[in-house]
C-alpha positions as CSV (number, residue, x, y, z in Angstrom):
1,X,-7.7,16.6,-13.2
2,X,-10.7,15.6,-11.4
3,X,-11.7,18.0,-8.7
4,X,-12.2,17.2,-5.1
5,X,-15.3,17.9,-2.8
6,X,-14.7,20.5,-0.6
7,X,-13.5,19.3,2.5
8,X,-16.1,21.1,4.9
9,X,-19.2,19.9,2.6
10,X,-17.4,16.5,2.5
11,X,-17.6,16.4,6.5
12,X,-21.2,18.1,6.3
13,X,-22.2,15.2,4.1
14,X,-21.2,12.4,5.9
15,X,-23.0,13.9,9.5
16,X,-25.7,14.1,7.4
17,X,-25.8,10.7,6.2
18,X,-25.0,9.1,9.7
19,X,-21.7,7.9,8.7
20,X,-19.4,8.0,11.8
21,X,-15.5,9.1,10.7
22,X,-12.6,7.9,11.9
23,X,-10.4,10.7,10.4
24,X,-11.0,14.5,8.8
25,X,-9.7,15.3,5.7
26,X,-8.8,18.6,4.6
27,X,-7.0,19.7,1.6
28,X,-4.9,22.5,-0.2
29,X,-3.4,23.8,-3.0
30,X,0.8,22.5,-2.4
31,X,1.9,24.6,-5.5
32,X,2.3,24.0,-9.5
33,X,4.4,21.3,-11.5
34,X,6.7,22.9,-14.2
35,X,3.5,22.4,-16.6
36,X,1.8,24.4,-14.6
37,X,-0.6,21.8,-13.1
38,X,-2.2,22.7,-9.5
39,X,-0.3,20.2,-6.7
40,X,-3.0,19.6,-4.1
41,X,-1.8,18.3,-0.7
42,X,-4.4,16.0,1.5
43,X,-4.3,16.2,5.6
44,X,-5.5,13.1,7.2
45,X,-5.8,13.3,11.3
46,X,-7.7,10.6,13.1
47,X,-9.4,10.8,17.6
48,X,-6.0,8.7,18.1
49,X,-3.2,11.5,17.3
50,X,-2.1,9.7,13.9
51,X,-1.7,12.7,11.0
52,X,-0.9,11.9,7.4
53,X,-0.3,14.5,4.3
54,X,-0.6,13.0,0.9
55,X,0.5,14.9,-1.9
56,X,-1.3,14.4,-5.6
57,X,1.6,14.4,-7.5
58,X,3.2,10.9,-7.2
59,X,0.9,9.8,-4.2
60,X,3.6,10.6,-1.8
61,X,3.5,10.4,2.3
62,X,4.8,14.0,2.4
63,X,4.4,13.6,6.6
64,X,3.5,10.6,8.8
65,X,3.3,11.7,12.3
66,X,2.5,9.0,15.2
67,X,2.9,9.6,18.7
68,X,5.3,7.9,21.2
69,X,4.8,6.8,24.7
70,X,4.5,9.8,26.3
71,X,2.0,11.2,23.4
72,X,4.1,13.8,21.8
73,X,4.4,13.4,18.2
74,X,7.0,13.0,15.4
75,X,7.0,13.2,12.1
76,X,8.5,9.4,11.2
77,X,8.6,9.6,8.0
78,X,11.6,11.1,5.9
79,X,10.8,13.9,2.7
80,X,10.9,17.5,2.3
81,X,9.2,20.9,3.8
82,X,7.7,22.0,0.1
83,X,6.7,20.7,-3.9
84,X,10.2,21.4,-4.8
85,X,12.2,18.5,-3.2
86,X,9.5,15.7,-4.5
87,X,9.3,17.3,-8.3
88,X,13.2,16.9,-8.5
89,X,15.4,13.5,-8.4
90,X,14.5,12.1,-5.0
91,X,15.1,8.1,-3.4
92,X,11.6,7.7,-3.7
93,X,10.7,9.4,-0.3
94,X,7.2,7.8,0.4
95,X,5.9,8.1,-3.3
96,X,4.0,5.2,-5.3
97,X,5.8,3.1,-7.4
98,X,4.3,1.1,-10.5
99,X,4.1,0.2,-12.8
100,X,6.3,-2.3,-11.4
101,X,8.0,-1.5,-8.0
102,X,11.1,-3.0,-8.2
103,X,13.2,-4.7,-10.6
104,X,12.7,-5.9,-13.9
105,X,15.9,-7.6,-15.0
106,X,17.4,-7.2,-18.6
107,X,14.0,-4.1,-18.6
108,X,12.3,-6.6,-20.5
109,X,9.9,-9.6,-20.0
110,X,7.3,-12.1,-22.2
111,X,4.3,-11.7,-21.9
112,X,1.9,-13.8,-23.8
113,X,4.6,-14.8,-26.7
114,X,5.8,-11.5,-27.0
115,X,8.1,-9.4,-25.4
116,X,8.3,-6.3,-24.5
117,X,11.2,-3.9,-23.8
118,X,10.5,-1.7,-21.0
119,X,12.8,1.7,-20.2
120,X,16.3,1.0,-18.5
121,X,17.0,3.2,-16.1
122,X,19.3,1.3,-13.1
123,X,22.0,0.1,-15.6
124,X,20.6,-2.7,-18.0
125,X,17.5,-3.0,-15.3
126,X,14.4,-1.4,-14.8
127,X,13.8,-0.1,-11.1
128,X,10.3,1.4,-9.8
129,X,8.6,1.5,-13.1
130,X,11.4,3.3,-15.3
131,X,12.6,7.1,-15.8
132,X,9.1,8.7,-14.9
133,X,7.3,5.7,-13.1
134,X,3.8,6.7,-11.3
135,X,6.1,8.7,-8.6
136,X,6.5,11.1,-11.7
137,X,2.9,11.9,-12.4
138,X,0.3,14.4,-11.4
139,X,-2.9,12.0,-9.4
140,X,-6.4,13.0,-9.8
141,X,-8.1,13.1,-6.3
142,X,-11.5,13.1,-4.3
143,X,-11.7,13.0,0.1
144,X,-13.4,10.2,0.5
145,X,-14.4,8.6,4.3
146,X,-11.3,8.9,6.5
147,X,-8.9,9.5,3.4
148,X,-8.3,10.2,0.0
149,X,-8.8,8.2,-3.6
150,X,-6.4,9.1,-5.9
151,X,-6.3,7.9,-9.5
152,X,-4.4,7.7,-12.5
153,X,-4.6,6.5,-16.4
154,X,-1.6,4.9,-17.8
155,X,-1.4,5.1,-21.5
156,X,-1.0,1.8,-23.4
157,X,2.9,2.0,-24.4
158,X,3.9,4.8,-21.2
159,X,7.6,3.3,-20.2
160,X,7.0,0.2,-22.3
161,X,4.1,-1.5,-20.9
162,X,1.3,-2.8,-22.7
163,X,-2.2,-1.8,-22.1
164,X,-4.4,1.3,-21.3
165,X,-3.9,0.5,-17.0
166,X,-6.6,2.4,-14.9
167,X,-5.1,2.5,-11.3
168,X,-6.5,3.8,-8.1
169,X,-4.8,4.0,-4.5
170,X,-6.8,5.0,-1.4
171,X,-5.0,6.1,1.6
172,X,-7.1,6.1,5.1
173,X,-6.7,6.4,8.8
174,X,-8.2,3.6,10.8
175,X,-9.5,4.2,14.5
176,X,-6.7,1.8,15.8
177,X,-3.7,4.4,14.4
178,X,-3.4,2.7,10.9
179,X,-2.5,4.2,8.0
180,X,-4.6,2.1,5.2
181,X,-3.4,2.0,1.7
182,X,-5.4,0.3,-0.9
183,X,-4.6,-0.7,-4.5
184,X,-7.2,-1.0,-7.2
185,X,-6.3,-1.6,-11.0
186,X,-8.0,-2.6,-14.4
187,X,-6.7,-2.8,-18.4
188,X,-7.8,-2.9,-21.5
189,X,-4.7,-5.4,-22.5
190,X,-2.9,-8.0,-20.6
191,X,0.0,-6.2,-19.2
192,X,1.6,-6.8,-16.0
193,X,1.4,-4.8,-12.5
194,X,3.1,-4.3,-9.2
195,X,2.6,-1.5,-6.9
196,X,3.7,-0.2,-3.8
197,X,4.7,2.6,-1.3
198,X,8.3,3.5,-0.7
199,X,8.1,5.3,2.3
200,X,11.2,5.6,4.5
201,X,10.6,5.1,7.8
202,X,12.3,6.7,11.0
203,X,10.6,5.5,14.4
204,X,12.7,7.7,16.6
205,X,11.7,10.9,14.3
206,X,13.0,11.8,10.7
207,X,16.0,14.3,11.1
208,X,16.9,12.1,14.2
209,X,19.8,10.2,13.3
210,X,20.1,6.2,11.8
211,X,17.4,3.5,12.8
212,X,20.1,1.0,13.6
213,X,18.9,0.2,17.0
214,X,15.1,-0.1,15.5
215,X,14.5,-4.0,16.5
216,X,13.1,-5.8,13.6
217,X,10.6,-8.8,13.0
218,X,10.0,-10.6,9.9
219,X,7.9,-13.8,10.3
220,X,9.9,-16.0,7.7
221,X,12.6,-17.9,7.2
222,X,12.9,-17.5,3.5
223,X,13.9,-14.7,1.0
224,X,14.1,-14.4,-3.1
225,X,17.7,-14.9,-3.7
226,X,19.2,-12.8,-6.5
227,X,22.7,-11.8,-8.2
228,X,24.9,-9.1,-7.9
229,X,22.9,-6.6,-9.9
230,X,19.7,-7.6,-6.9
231,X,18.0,-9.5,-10.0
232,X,16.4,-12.6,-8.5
233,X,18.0,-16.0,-9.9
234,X,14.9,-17.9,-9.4
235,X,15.6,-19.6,-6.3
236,X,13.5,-19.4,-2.9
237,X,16.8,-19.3,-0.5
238,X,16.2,-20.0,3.3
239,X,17.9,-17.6,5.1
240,X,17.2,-19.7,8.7
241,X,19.8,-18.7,11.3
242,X,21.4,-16.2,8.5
243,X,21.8,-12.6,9.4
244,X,18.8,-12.1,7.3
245,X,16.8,-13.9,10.0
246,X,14.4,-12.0,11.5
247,X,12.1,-14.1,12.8
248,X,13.1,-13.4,16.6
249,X,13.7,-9.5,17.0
250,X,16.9,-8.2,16.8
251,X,18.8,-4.5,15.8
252,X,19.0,-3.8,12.3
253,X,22.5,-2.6,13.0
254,X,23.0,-5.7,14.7
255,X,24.2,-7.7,12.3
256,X,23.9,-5.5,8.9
257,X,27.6,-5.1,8.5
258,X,28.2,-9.3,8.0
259,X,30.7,-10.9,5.6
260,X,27.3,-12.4,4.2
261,X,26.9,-12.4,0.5
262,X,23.4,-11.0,0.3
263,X,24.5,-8.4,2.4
264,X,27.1,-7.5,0.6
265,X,25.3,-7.5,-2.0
266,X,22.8,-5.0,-1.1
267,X,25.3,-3.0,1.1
268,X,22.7,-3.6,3.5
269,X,19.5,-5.1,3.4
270,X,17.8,-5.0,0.5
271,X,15.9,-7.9,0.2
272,X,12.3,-9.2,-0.9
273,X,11.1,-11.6,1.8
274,X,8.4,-14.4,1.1
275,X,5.7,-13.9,3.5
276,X,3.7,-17.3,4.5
277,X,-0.4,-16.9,4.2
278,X,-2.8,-15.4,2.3
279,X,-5.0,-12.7,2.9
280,X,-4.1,-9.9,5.0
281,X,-1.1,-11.3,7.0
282,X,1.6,-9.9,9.3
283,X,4.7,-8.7,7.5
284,X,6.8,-7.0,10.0
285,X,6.8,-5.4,13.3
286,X,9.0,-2.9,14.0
287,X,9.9,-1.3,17.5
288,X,11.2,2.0,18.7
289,X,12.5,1.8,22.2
290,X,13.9,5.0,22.8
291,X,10.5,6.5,21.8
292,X,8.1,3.3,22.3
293,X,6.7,3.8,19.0
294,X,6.2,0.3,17.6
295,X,4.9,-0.2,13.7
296,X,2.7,-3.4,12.7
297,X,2.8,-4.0,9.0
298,X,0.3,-6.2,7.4
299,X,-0.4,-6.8,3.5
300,X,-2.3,-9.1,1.2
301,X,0.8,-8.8,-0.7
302,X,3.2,-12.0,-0.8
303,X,6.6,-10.2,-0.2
304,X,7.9,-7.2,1.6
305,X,11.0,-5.4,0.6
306,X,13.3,-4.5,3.6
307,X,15.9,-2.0,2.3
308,X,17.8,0.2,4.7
309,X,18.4,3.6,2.8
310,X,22.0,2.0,2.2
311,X,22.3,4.5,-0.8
312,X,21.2,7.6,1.6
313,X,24.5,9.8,1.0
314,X,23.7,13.5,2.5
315,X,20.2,14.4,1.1
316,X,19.0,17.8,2.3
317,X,15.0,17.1,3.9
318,X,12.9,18.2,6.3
319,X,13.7,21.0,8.7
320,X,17.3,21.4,7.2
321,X,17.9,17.6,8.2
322,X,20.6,15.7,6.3
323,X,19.7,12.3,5.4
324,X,22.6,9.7,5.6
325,X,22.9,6.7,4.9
326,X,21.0,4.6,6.8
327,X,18.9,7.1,8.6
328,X,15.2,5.5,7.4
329,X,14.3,1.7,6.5
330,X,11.4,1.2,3.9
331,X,8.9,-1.9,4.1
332,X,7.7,-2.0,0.6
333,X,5.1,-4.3,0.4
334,X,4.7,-6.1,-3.1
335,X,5.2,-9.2,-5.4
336,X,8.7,-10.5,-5.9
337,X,10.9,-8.6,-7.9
338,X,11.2,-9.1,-11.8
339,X,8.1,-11.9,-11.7
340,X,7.2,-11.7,-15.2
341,X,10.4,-13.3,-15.5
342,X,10.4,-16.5,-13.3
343,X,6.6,-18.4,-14.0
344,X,7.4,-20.0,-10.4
345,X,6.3,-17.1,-8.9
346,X,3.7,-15.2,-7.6
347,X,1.9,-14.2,-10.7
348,X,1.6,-10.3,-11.6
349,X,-0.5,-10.6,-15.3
350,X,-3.9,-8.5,-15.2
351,X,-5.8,-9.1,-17.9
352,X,-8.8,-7.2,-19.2
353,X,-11.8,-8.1,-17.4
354,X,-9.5,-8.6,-14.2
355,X,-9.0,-6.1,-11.4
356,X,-6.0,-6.1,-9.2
357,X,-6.4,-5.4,-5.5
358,X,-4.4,-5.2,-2.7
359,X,-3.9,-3.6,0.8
360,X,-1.2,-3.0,3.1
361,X,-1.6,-1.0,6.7
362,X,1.0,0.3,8.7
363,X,-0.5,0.6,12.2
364,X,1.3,2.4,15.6
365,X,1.1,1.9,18.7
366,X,3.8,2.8,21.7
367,X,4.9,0.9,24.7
């Protein structure tokens, strides 16, 4: 594991060199994996009361705290208190996900003429990159300006994937109350690559109950349509004046219990929306009004996943807080679901030579 600068000299360095910072970072030893590898955990605070902890194993949000309108804060993202809970079987509490976030449908694709088999481990699918996905492994990591890089080698073959894939995700805080994540890859074979974070969001606070009344805006009309397993079917299905619209705000409990197919599908939402554009673009806004805490999501990604933690059933987190179902909503930004296997969409080959980069922020205000 690479080690990281000291987080004092780190500081010291950057007066030195005139750079202005946005954010401290300051780091400590979280605990071990079972291999007896040393956990480090990352505290990110910025001038404008935003806090982050990142963990190095699995890259995960271990706390997100933003404040609300009257400036106290909350911690609104769900997890645990200690190493323990995010080393065990967790729903993916705020860790990164790749390989390939999502689904791979049949856990298998073409790639070039020949395909390759990748590990099943949501039935006959693959979902978030297999049985010990990037949220499974221990992240090298150095503070860098306002945030930390961390960095990973995926052997050619791990889960199934071709190619040697050198991956690297920053996380920053921005001045404006954004927490930056950015997504850097290369490989030595074409292979094929999708990342994201799965945090699960809860505006009001996590611990604090479901986010039903959070009101929700998605600015687009259309969504990848899929079967009953959540595979897509190919299609780019409008959901204009569906419950699935969320171009105007409304509740997410609003209208999440429908006799609506994709609904019922997902019991809930769970469901990768086309976003227009290109570049960085808005993805959702998402707004608090009990605490005024409102969250701006924008991506250079082409879809976001809006899932509602329908599967939630009584998870022990933070504080002795039970999670239920429905108590956080994720936003994972990303390319569509199992894309290696429909050409009409956004491609997600890298091929050596290439290098994959992305960036998604999740900014907060209150009002």
């Amino acid at each position: 594991m690479r080690r990281h600068a000291l987080p004092s000299l780190f500081l010291l360095l950057m007066s030195i060199s005139g750079l202005s910072s946005a954010a401290s970072v300051e780091s400590r030893t979280w605990g071990k994996t079972p291999a007896g590898e040393e956990v480090q955990l990352f505290t990110l605070k910025n001038t404008g009361g935003l806090e982050a902890q990142i963990c190095t194993w699995g890259g995960y949000i271990v706390t997100l705290k933003a404040p609300d309108k009257k400036g106290a804060l909350a911690d609104v993202t769900l997890g645990f208190d200690s190493l323990d809970g995010y080393l065990g079987k967790n729903p993916f509490f705020g860790c990164i996900t790749g390989r390939y976030a999502n689904r791979i449908g049949g856990a298998k694709f073409t790639l070039d003429g020949v395909e390759y088999s990748v590990t099943a481990n949501s039935g006959k699918h693959q979902l978030h990159g297999g049985k010990a996905g990037f949220d499974k492994k221990l992240w090298a990591a150095k503070a860098v300006k306002d945030g930390v890089e961390l960095s990973y080698t995926s052997p050619d073959g791990e889960e199934g994937y071709p190619g040697t894939l050198k991956c690297t995700v920053t996380y920053t805080l921005t001045p404006d109350n954004g927490l930056k994540i950015d997504y850097a890859a290369t490989a030595d074979k074409a292979t094929v690559l999708n990342l994201t974070n799965h945090a699960y969001f809860n505006l009001s606070g996590e611990g604090s109950g479901d986010i039903l009344g959070h009101q929700l805006t998605i600015p687009t009309e259309q969504i990848t349509a899929t079967d009953d397993d959540l595979i897509p079917t190919g299609e780019i299905a409008s959901i204009k004046g569906t419950p699935l619209d969320f171009t105007t705000p409304h509740a997410i409990g609003e209208r999440i219990g429908a006799d609506f197919k994709p609904l019922v599908q997902g019991i809930g939402y769970d469901h990768n929306y086309v976003l227009q554009g290109s570049g960085l673009k808005l993805a959702a806004i998402v707004k608090d009004t009990a605490s005024g805490r409102v969250m701006t999501v924008r991506t250079t990604e082409p879809g976001v996943q809006l899932y509602t933690g329908n599967h939630l059933n009584g998870v022990p987190g933070k504080g002795g807080h039970i999670y239920a179902k429905r108590h956080g909503f994720c936003l994972e930004t990303q390319h569509y679901p199992d894309s290696p296997n429909h050409p009409s969409f956004p491609g997600t080959t890298l091929r050596p030579g290439e290098t994959f980069q992305s960036t998604t922020i999740y900014q907060f205000s209150a009002e």
